[in-house]
C-alpha positions, 0 to 999 in steps of 0.5 A: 682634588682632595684625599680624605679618609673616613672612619664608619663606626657601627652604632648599637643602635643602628646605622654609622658615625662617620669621622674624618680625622684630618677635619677635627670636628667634621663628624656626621652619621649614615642610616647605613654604609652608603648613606653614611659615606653621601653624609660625609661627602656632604660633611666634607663639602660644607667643612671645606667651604667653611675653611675656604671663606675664613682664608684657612689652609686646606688638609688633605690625606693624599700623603698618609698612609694607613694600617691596621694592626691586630694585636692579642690581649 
């Protein structure tokens, strides 16, 4: 089993970019949350296949930690 953090960003027009930091170019996007979160599952899926047949390591997220820091200008 494989950890992946993902990064929803709200678009001006409507509906979510998703990234996934540790797979440089795995990006999709979700008419909201939910779907959002189904495209990257897929997103992720395809990209590991991918790396899988090119003999290629697999990266995980399950040892990285995140924050969030808020800071005043």
């Amino acid at each position: 089993m494989f950890t992946y953090k993902i990064h929803l960003h709200k678009e001006i027009d409507g509906g979510y970019t998703v990234n996934v930091p540790s797979l440089p170019g795995c990006v999709t996007y979700g008419e909201n949350v939910d779907h959002a979160i189904e495209m990257a599952k897929e997103a992720i899926e395809l990209y590991l296949e991918e790396l899988k047949e090119q003999g290629q390591e697999i990266p995980d997220d399950s040892n990285t930690l995140e924050y969030s820091l808020n800071l005043s200008a």
